[in-house]
ZAGUVEX-592591 format. One line per field, with one value per residue (C-alpha): residue number from 1; residue in three letters; x, y, z. Coordinates in Angstrom, 1 decimal. Each point is the difference from the previous one (the first is absolute). Last residue first. Example, Ala and Ser with C-alpha at 12.3 -4.5 7.8 and 13.67 -1.06 7.14 Angstrom:
2
k: 2 / 1 .
r: SER / ALA .
X: 13.7 / -1.4 .
Y: -1.1 / -3.4 .
Z: 7.1 / 0.7 .
***
This chain:
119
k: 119 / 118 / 117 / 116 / 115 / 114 / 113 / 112 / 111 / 110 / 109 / 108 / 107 / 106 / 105 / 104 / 103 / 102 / 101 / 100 / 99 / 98 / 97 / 96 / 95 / 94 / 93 / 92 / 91 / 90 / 89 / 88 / 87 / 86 / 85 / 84 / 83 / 82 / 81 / 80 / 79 / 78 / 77 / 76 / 75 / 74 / 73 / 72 / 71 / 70 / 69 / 68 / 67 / 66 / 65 / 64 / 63 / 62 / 61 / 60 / 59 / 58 / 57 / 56 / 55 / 54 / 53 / 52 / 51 / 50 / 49 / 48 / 47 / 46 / 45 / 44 / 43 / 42 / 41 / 40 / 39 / 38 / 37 / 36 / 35 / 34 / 33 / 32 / 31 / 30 / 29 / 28 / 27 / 26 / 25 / 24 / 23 / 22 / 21 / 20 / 19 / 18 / 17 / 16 / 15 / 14 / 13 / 12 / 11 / 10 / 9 / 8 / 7 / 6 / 5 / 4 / 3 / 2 / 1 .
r: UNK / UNK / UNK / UNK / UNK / UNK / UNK / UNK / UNK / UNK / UNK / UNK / UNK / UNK / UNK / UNK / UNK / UNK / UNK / UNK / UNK / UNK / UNK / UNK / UNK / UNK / UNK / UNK / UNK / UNK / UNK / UNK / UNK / UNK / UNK / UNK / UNK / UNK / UNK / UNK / UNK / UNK / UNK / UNK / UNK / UNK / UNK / UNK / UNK / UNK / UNK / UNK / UNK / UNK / UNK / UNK / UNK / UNK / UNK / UNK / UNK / UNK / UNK / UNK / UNK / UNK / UNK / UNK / UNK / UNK / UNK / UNK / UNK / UNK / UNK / UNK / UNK / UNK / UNK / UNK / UNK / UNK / UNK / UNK / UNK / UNK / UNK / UNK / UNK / UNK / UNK / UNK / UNK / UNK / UNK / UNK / UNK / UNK / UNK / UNK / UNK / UNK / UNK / UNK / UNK / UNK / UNK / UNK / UNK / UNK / UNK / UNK / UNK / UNK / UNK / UNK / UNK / UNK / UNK .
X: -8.6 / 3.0 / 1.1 / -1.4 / -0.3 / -0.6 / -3.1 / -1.1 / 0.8 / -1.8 / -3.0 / -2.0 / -2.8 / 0.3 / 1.6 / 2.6 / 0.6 / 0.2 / 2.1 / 3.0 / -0.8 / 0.5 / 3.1 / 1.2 / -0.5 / 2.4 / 2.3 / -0.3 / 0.0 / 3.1 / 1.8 / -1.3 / -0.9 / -3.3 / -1.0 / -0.6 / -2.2 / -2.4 / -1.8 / -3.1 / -0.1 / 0.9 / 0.6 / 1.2 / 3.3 / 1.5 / 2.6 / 2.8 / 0.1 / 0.7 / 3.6 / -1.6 / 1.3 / 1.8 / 0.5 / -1.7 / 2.4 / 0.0 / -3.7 / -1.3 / 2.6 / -1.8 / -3.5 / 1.0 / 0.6 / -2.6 / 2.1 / -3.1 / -1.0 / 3.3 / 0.2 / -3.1 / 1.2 / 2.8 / -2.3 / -2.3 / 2.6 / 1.9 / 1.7 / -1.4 / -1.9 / -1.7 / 0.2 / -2.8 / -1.6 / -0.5 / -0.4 / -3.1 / -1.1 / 0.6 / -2.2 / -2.8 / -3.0 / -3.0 / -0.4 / 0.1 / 3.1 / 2.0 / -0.3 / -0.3 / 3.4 / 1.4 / -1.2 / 1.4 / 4.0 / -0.5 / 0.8 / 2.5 / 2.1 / 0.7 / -0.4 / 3.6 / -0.4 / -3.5 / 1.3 / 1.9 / 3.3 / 0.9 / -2.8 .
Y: 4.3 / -2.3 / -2.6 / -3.2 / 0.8 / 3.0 / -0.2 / -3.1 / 2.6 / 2.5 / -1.8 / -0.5 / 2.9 / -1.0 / 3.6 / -0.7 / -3.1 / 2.1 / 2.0 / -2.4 / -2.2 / 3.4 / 0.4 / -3.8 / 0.7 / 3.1 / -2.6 / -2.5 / 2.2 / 1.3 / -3.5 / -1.5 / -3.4 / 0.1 / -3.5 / 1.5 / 2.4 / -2.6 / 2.2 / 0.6 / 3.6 / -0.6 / -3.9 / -1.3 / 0.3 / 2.3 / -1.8 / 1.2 / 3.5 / -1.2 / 1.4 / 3.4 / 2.0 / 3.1 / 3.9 / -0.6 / 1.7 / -3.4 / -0.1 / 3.3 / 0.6 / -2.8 / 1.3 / 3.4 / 2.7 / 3.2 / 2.1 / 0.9 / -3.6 / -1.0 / 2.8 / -0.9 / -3.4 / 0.9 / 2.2 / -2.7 / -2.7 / -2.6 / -3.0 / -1.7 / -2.5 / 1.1 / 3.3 / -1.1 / -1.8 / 2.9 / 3.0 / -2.2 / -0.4 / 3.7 / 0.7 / -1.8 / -2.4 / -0.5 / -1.9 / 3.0 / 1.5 / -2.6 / 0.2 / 3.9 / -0.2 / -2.4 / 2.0 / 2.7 / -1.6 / -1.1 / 3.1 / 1.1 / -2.7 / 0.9 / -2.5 / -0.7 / -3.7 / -0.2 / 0.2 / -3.8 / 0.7 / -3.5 / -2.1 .
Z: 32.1 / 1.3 / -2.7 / -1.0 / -3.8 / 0.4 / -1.5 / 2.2 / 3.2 / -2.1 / 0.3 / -3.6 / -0.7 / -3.6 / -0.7 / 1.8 / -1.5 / -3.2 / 0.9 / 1.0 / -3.4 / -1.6 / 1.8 / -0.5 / -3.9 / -0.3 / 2.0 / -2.6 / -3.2 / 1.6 / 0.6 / -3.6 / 0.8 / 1.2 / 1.6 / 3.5 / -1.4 / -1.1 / -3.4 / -1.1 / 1.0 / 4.1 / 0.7 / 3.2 / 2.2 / 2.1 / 2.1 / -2.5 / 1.6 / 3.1 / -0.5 / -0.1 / -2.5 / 1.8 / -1.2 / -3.5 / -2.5 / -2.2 / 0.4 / -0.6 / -2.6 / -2.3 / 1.3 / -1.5 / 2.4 / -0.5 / 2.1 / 2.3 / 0.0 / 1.4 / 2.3 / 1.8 / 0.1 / 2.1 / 2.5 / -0.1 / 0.7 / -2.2 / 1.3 / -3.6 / 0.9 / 3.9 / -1.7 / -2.4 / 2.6 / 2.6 / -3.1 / -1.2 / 3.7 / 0.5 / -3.5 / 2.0 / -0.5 / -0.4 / -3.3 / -2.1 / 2.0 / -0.8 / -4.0 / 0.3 / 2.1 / -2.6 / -2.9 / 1.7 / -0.5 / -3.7 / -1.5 / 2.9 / -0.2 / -3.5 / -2.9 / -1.4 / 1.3 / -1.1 / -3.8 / 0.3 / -1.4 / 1.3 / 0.4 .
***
């Protein structure tokens, strides 16, 4: 999937659709912010700045301040696809964040989010 076009898509394009996403189904933009840092090490303040600067998912990633080992605990299927079986390391982790929301937005404990991991 090299080249792939959602890897030059900006954090910030994507980034309220995962508030509105969450927010829909009850929930918050601080849950969002919570398992999207829990990922990628960054925090509001951090991710702020990466919307304001209009980072592309690919720089997103490779600048993120600290993957989370557990990463590779997240499992299932998001847009067809078993994100454990992704082969392409950005693709994957662009995957595990949407996976992330999108248990969020299912009302699933953040414990289970987090893969086992303090809320």
């Amino acid at each position: 999937m090299a080249g792939h076009r959602i890897f030059t898509t900006s954090f910030a394009s994507i980034y309220p659709h995962y508030v509105a996403k969450a927010e829909r189904k009850g929930h918050s933009r601080d849950e969002v912010d919570h398992v999207i840092g829990w990922l990628t090490g960054y925090d509001r303040t951090a991710l702020e700045d990466v919307i304001a600067r209009q980072v592309d998912l690919a720089t997103f990633f490779a600048q993120a301040p600290a993957m989370n080992p557990n990463a590779e605990l997240i499992t299932g299927v998001i847009y067809g696809m078993r994100v454990e079986e992704i082969e392409d390391p950005l693709m994957q982790q662009i995957r595990w964040m949407d996976k992330l929301v999108d248990e969020v937005a299912r009302g699933k404990r953040m414990t289970s989010i987090l893969r086992g991991a303090g809320a």
